[in-house]
N, C-alpha and C positions, 0 to 999 in steps of 0.2 A: 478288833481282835489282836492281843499283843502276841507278839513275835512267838515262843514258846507254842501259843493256841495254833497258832496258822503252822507248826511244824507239827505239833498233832493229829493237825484235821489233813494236811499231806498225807501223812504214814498212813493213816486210816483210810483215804481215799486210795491210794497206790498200791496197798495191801490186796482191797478189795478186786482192782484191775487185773494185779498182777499176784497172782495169792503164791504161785512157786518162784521166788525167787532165788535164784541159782547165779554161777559163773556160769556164762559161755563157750568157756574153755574147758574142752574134755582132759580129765586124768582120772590116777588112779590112787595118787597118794602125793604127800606132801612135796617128795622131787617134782615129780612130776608139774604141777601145779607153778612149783618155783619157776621151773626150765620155759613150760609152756608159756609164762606172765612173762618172763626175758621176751621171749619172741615173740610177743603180741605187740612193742615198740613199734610206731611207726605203721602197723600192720594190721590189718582183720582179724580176728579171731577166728572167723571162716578158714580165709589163709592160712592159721596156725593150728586147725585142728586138721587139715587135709595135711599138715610137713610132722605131727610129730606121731603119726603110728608109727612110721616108719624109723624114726628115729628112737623111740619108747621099745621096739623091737627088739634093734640093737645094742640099746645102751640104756637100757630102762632103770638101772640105779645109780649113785654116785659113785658108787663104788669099779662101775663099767665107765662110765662118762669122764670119770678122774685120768683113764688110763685111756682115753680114745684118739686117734689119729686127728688132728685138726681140719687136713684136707677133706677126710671122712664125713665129720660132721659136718663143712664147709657145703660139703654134697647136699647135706640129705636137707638142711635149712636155705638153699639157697634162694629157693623161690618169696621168702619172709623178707626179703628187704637187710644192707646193712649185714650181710651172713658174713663179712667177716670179723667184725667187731662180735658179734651175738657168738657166733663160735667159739671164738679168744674167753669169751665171757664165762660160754655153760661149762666149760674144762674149768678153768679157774674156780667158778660157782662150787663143781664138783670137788673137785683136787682139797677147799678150803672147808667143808663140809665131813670131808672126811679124813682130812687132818687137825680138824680145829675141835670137831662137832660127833665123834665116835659114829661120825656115818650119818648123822639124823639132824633132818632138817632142825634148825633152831627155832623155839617159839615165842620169838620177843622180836620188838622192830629195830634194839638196840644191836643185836647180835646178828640180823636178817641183814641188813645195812652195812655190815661190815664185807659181805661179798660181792664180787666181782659186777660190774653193773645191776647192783641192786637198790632203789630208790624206796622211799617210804609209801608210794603206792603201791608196789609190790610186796613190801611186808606187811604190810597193813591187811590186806588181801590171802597171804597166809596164814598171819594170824588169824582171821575172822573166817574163812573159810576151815582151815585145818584144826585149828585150834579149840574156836568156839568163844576166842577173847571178843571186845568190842573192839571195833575197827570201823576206819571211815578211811575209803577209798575213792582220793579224789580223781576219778575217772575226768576224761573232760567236758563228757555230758553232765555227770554232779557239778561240778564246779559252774556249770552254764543256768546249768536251772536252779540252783540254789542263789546265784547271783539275780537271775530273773525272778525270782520269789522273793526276791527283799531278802532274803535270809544272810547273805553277807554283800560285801561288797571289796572283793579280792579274786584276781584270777590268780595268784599265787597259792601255788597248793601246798604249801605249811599253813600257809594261814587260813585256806581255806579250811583245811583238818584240823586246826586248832579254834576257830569259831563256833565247825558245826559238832566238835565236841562236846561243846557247853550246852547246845542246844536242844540235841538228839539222844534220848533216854538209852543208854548202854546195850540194854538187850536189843533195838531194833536198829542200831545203827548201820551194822554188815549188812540186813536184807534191804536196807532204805537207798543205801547203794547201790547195789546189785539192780532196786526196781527204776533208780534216776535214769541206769543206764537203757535200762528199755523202753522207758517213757523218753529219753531224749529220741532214741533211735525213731521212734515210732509216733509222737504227738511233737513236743518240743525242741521239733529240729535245728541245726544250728540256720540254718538258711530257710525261709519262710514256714516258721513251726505254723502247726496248725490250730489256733487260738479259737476258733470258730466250734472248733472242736473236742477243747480242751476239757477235763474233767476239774480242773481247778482253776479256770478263767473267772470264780466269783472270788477270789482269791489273790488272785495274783497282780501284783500292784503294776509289773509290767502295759497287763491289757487294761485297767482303769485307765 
C-alpha cells in the first residue's frame, strides 16, 4: 500500500472511532481559542479549561485583556504552569490584536505568528478550528503517530507540517489532527501504546 493509501485508510479508520472530532479546549470565539492554546503550553488542557472561566469572566475580549492588570491575570492563570511568561504574553497577544488587527483575531498563520508567544501550532489551530482553512497541527501526539506510521520521519514540527501537508487531502486535515490527538491519548501512547489493541496494527510498519 503506498504511502498516500495507508494515509486514506487512517482518516477513514480514525473517522469512524472518533466521528466528533473537536478541540479539547473550551471557548467561545476566536480570542478565546487563541488565549486558551497560549496556556495549554506545557500544560493539560483539563488544567486550562478549569483557569480560563475565570479568567473569560473578567476579561473575555481583547479589548478587556489589552487593558488588564498583569498581577491580575498572573492570579487567575497561575495554576497553568510558566504564568508569568503566559501572562506577559495574553496582554501583548491582546494589546497587538487590537492595535494591529481592529480588535479581531487574524485568519492567516502569517499574521497569527506575528503575536506575542504565538507558534505555528497555535495558528494553525485557529485557522482550522475558527476559520475553516486547512491546517495541520503538529500536536505532539500527531507528530508521534505520524512518525510511527511511516508517514514522515521528523520530530521537527515545521517539517512535520510541511510533509503531512502533501499528504493529507485539505478538507480532512484539521479533524485528522484533532483525532491523532485522541488516538495518541488513548491507543498510541507515548510510553507502552497499546499495539495489541490497535485499530491500525495491520498497517502500521512500527508493529510489523
Amino acid at each position: 500500500m503506498r504511502k498516500k493509501e495507508r494515509v486514506g485508510a487512517v482518516i477513514e479508520r480514525l473517522e469512524k472511532l472518533y466521528p466528533n472530532a473537536i478541540c479539547s479546549l473550551e471557548y467561545k470565539d476566536a480570542f478565546q481559542l487563541l488565549i486558551a492554546t497560549r496556556l495549554s503550553a506545557q500544560c493539560t488542557d483539563k488544567r486550562v479549561n478549569m483557569v480560563t472561566p475565570a479568567l473569560f469572566s473578567e476579561f473575555p475580549t481583547a479589548e478587556k485583556m489589552a487593558k488588564a492588570d498583569i498581577k491580575r491575570v498572573e492570579e487567575l492563570i497561575k495554576t497553568c504552569g510558566l504564568y508569568k511568561t503566559k501572562a506577559k504574553d495574553l496582554i501583548l497577544i491582546a494589546q497587538k490584536i487590537v492595535a494591529d488587527f481592529g480588535g479581531k483575531v487574524p485568519d492567516n498563520i502569517e499574521d497569527l505568528t506575528t503575536l506575542s508567544g504565538v507558534g505555528r501550532k497555535t495558528a494553525n489551530l485557529v485557522c482550522g478550528d475558527i476559520y475553516g482553512k486547512p491546517a495541520v497541527v503538529t500536536d505532539t501526539h500527531f507528530i508521534r503517530i505520524c512518525n510511527r506510521l511511516g508517514f514522515i520521519n521528523s520530530t521537527n514540527p515545521l517539517t512535520a507540517e510541511n510533509q503531512m501537508r502533501k499528504l493529507l487531502p485539505p478538507e480532512k486535515s484539521n479533524d485528522f489532527c484533532h483525532r491523532t490527538v485522541l488516538f495518541g491519548r488513548d491507543v498510541c501512547t507515548a510510553r507502552n501504546p497499546k499495539c495489541e489493541n490497535c485499530i491500525l496494527a495491520d498497517i502500521c510498519p512500527k508493529i510489523k
